[in-house]
C-alpha positions as CSV (number, residue, x, y, z in Angstrom):
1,X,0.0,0.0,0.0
2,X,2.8,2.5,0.4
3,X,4.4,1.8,-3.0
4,X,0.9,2.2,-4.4
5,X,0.0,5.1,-2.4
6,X,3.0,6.8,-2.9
7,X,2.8,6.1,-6.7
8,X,-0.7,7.8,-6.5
9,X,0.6,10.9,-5.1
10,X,3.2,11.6,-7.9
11,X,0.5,11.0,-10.4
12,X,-1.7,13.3,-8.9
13,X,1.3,15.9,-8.3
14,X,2.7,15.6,-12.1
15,X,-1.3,16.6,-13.1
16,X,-1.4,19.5,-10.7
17,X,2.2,20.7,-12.2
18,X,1.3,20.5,-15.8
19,X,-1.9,21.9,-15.2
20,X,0.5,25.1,-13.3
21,X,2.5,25.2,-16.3
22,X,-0.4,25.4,-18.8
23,X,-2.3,27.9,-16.6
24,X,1.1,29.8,-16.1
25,X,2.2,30.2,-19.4
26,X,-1.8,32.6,-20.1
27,X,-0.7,34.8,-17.6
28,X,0.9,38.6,-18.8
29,X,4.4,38.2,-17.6
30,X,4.6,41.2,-15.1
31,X,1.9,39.2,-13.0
32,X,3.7,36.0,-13.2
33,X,6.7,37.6,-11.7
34,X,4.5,39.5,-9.0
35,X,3.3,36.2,-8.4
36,X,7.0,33.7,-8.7
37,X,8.6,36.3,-6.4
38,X,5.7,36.3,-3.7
39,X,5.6,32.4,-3.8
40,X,9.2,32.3,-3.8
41,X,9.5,33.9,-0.1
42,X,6.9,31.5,1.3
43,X,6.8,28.0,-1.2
44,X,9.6,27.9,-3.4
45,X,9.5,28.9,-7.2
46,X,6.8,28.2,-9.4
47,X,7.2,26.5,-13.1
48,X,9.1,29.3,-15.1
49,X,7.4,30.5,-18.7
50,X,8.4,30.7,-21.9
51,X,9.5,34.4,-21.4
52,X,10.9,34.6,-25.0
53,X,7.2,35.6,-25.8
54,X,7.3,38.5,-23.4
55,X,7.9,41.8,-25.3
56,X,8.4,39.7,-29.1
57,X,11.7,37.1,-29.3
58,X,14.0,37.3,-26.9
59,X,17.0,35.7,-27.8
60,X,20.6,35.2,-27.6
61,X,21.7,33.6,-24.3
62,X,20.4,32.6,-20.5
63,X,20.6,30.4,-17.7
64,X,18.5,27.5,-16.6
65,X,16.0,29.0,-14.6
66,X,15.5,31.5,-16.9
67,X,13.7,29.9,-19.8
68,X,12.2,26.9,-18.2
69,X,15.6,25.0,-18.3
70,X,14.9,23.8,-14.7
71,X,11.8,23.3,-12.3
72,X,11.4,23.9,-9.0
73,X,11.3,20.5,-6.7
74,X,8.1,19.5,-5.4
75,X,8.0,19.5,-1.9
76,X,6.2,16.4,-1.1
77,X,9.2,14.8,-3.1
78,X,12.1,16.1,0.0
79,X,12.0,12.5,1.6
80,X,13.2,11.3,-2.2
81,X,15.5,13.9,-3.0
82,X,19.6,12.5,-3.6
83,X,21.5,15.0,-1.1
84,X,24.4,15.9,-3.4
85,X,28.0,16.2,-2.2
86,X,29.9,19.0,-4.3
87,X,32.6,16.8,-3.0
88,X,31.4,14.0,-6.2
89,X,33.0,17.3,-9.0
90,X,35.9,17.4,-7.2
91,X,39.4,16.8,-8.9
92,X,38.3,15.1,-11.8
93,X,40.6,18.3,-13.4
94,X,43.5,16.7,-12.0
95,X,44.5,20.5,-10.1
96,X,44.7,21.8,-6.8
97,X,43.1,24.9,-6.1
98,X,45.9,27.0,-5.8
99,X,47.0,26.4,-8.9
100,X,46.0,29.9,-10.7
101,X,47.0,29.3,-13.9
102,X,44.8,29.7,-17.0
103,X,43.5,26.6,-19.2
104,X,43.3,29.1,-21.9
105,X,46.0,31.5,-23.0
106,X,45.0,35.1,-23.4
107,X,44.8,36.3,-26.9
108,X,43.5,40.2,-26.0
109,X,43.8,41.6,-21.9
110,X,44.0,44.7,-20.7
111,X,46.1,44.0,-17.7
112,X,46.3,48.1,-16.3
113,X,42.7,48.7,-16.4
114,X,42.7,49.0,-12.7
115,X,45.4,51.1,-12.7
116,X,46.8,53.3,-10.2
117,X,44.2,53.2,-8.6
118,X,41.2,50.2,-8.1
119,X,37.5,50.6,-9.0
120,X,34.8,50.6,-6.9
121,X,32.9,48.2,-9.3
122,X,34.1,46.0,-12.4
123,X,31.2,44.9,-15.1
124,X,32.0,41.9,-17.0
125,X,29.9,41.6,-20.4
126,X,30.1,38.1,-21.7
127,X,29.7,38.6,-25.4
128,X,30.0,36.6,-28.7
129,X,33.1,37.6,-30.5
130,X,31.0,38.8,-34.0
131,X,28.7,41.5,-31.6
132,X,30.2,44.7,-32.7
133,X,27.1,46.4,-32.9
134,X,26.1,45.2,-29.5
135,X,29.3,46.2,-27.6
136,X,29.3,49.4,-28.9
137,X,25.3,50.4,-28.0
138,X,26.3,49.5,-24.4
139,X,29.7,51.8,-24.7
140,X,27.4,54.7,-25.8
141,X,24.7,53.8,-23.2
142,X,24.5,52.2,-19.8
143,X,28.4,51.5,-19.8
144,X,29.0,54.5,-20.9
145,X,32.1,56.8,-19.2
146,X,29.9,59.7,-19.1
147,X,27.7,57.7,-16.4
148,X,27.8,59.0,-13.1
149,X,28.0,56.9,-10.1
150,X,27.8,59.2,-7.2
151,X,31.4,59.5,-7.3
152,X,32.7,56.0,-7.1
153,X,34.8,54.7,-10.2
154,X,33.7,51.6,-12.7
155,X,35.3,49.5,-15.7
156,X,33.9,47.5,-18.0
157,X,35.0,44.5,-19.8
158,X,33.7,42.1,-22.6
159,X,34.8,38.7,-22.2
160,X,35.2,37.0,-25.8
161,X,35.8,33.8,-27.7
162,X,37.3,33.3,-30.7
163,X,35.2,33.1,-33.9
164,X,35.6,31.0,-36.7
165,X,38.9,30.8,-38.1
166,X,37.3,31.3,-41.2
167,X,35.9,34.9,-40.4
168,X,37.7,38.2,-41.1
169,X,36.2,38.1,-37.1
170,X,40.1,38.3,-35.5
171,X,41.0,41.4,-37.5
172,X,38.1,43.7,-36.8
173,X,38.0,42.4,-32.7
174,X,41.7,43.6,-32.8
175,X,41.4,46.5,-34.4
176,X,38.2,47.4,-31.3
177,X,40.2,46.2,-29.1
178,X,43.0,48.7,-29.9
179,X,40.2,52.0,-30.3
180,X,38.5,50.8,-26.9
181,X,40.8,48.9,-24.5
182,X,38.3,46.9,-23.3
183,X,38.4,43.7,-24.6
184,X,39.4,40.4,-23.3
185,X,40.0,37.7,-25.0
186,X,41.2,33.8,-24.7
187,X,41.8,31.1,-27.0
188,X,38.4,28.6,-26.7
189,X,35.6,28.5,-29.3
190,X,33.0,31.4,-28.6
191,X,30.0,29.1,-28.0
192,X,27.1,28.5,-26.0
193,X,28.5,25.5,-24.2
194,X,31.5,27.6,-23.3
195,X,30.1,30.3,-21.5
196,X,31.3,28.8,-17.7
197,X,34.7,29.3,-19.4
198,X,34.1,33.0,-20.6
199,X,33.1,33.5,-16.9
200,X,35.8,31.9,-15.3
201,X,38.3,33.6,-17.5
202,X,36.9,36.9,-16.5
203,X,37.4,35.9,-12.7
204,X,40.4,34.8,-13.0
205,X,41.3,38.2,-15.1
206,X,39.6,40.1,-11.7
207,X,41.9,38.1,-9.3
208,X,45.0,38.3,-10.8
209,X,44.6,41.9,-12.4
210,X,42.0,44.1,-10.2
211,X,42.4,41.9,-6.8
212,X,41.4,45.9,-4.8
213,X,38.5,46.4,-6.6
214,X,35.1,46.3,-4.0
215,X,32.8,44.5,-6.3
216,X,32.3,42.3,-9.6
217,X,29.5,42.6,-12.0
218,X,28.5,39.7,-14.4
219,X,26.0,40.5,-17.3
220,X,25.3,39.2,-21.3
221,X,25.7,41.7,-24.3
222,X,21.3,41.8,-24.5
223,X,21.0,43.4,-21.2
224,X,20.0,46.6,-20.0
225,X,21.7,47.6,-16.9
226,X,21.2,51.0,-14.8
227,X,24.8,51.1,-12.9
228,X,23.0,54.0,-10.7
229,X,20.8,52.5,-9.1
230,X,22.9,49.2,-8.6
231,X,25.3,51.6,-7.1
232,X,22.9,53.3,-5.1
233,X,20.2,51.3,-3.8
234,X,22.1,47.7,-3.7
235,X,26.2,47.8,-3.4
236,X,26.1,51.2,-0.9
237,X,23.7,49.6,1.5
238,X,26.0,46.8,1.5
239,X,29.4,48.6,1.7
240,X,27.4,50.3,4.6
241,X,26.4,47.9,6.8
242,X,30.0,45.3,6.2
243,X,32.1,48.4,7.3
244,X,29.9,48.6,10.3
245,X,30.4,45.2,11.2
246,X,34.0,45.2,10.4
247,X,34.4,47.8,12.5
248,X,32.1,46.3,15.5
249,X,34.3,43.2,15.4
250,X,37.5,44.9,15.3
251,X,37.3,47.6,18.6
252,X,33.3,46.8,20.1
253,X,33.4,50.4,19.5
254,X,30.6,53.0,17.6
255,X,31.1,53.6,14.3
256,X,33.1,56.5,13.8
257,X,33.6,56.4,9.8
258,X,32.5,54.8,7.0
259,X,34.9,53.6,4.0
260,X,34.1,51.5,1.2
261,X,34.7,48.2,2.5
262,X,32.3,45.6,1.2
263,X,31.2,42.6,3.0
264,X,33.8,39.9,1.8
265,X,31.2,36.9,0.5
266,X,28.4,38.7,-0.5
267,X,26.4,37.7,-4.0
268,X,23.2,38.4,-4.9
269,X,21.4,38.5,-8.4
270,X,17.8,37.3,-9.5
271,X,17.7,34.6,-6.9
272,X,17.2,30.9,-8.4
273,X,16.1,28.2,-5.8
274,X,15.3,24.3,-5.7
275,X,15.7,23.9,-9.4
276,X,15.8,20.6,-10.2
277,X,18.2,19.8,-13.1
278,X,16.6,18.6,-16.8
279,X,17.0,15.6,-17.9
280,X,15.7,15.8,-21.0
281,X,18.5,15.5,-23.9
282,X,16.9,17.7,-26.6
283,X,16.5,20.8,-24.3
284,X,18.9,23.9,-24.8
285,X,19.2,23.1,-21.0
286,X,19.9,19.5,-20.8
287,X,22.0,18.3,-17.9
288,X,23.2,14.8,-18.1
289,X,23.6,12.7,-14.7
290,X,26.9,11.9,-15.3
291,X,28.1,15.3,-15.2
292,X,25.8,16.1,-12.1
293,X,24.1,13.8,-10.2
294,X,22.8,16.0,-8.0
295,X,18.3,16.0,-7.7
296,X,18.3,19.9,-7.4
297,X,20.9,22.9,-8.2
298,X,22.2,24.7,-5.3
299,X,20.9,28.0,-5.0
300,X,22.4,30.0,-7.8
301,X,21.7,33.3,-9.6
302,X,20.6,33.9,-13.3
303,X,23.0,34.5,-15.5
304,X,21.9,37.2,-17.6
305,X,22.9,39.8,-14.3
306,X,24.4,39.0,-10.5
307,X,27.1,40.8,-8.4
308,X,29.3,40.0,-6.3
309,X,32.0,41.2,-3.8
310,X,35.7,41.3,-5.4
311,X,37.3,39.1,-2.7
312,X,34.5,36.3,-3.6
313,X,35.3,36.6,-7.5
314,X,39.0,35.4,-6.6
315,X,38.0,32.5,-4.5
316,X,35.2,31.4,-6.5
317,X,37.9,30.8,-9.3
318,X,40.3,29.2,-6.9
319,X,37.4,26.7,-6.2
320,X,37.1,26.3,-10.0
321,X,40.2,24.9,-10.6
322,X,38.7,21.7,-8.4
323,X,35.9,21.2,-9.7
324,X,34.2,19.3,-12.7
325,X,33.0,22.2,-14.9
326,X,28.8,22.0,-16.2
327,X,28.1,23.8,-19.8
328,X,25.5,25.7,-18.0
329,X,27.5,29.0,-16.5
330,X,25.2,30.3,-13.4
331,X,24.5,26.6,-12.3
332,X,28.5,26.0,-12.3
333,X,28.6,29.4,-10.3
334,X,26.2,28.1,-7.5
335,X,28.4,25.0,-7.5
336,X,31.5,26.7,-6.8
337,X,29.4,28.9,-4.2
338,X,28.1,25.6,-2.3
339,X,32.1,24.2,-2.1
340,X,32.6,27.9,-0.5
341,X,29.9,27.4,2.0
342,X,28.5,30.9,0.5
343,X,24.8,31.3,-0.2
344,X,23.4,34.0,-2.6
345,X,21.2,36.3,-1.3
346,X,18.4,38.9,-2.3
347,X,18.8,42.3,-2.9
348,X,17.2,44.9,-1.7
349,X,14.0,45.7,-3.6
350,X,12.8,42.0,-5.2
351,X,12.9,43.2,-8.2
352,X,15.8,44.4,-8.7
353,X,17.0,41.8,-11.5
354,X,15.2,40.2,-14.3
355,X,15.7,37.8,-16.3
356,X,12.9,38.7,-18.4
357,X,12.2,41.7,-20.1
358,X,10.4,44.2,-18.2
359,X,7.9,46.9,-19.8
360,X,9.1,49.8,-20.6
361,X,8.5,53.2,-18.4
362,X,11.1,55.5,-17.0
363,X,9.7,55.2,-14.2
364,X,10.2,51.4,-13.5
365,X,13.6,51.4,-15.5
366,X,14.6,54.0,-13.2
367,X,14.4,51.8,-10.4
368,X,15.6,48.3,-11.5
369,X,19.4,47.0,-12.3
370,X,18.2,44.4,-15.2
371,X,16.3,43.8,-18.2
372,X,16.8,41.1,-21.0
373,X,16.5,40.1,-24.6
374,X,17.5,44.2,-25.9
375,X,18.6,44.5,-29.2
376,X,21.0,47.6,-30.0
377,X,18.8,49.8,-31.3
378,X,16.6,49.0,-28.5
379,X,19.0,49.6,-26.3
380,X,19.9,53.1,-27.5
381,X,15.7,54.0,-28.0
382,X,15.4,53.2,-24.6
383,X,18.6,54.8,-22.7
384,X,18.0,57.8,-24.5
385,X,14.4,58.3,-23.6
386,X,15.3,57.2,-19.9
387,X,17.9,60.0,-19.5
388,X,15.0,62.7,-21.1
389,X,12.9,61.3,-18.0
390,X,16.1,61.6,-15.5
391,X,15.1,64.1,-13.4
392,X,11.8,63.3,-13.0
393,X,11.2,59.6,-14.3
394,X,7.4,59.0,-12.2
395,X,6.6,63.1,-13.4
């Protein structure tokens, strides 16, 4: 009777989640995330939509959770779940992790970007190696020099590929890369599956080149991304509040100044939780169980936009080095966060990141970090109406 019982209960519980799904895919995608992110404090995550339908065809890349690469795990499955041991990834490089030396050999860096003096934030922008178009609509917009960040210093990077040997590609990335100085490149194929190395390389490029800096951004080349109010309302809070505790610990005495001094593990990002991994060998998304055998992710954040203090970037690619890596990039992250006993954590205002596209209005754009799926001329349209609005954006 337990067998059958128990059999009975999945049945019923596969019904109820394909009926969710269904149901959950009707709803306008503003509600759905209203909805996700109130679940998400009290239940766990919902089933995620198809969110390339949002807004027309988002495309380009993304993460697991993002685009319904993962599910969340059912609760009335805990007693079944496989705990999994980061411990099973470990080695099968054949490296310890001190070893901090590149797989890949740098074919463009920029190694005195944080020089003489450190930034207060670094913004890494994975992107393919043939988006010229895309790089430069960020340079002119949100990642633009001209951007003021209430007077703290910021550098941006794209992290590239190589493109087909076949391409005039090389030539015209060099030739960028010499007008703008901020391009760095290593010697794997630019693809989709190598996106944890694109990441990995620009971690590795933080710890061994911009070590001082207080925080590390991560983002893709189809994001909008407002620097001010991650400056602002997310990374001074925190900078806040670790000084003051760093200072507590130090003396037990009252805070008597405050210096930009972030807390040394923290990561937040669009929060991904009790995703189980997908099985299913024709999805974009597939994980096979040989490479993790886990039954859920560890908590990770999407891809498409997380942050993270400067002294985590270094370790996080010291733990690298000892473990197995996955093709997909912000599931490998949460790995390597889970072997460093670090857990990602919400920001401030819920919706700060997205991982879909959110409607326009300078008023909500002038109050979230991330946005997906822009193209470059989108990208421009909507920066340049946002800085008409700037002054007063809910006018």
């Amino acid at each position: 009777m337990g067998l059958r019982s128990t059999l009975i209960r999945r049945c019923q519980l596969l019904l109820v989640l394909l009926a969710l799904s269904l149901l959950l895919t009707a709803i306008p995608h503003p509600i759905f995330a209203s909805l996700n992110e109130l679940l998400w404090k009290h239940a766990g995550p919902l089933l995620q939509p198809n969110v390339n339908a949002v807004e027309g065809e988002g495309g380009g890349r993304g993460d697991v959770g993002a685009r319904g690469g993962g599910v969340a795990a059912a609760d009335d499955d805990a007693d079944d779940r496989r705990g999994f041991d980061v411990g099973q990834m470990r080695a099968v490089r054949g490296r310890e992790p001190s070893t901090n030396v590149p797989e890949f050999r740098y074919l463009l860096n920029e190694p005195d970007t944080c020089r003489p003096r450190a930034p207060f934030l670094v913004v890494l922008v994975a992107s393919e190696s043939t988006e010229f178009e895309a790089r430069e609509a960020i340079r002119e917009t949100w990642a633009s020099e001209s951007v003021a960040l209430r007077g703290v210093s910021f550098r941006r990077l794209f992290l590239l590929g190589t493109a087909s040997p076949a391409s005039d590609a090389q030539r015209r990335i060099e030739e960028e890369s010499r007008r703008h100085g901020d391009l760095i490149q290593q010697n794997f194929t630019d693809a989709y599956d190598n996106l944890t190395l694109k990441t990995m390389m620009g971690l590795h490029w933080v710890s061994v080149h911009c070590p001082h800096a207080s925080y590390v951004m991560k983002t893709d080349s189809d994001m909008f991304v407002n620097l001010e109010v991650l400056v602002k309302a997310v990374l001074e809070q925190q900078v806040n509040e670790g000084q003051q505790q760093q200072q507590q610990e130090e003396d037990g005495s009252e805070i008597t100044q405050r210096r930009r001094v972030p807390p040394r593990d923290y990561f937040t990002g669009y929060v991904m939780r009790g995703f189980l991994p997908n099985r299913n060998p024709a999805s974009k998304w597939y994980m096979p169980e040989d490479m993790y055998p886990g039954a859920t992710y560890p908590t990770f954040c999407s891809g498409t936009g997380y942050v993270m203090s400067a002294t985590l970037a270094s370790r996080l690619y010291r733990a690298s080095l000892a473990i197995r890596r996955l093709r997909l990039e912000d599931v490998y992250v949460g790995v390597c966060l889970e072997s460093l006993g670090v857990e990602p954590v919400f920001p401030p205002y819920e919706f700060h990141f997205n991982h879909w596209r959110v409607s326009y209005s300078p008023c909500q754009y002038s109050r979230i970090v991330t946005s997906h799926a822009f193209s470059p001329s989108e990208l421009r349209h909507y920066w340049g109406d946002l800085q008409l609005h700037r002054d007063k954006p809910c006018g």
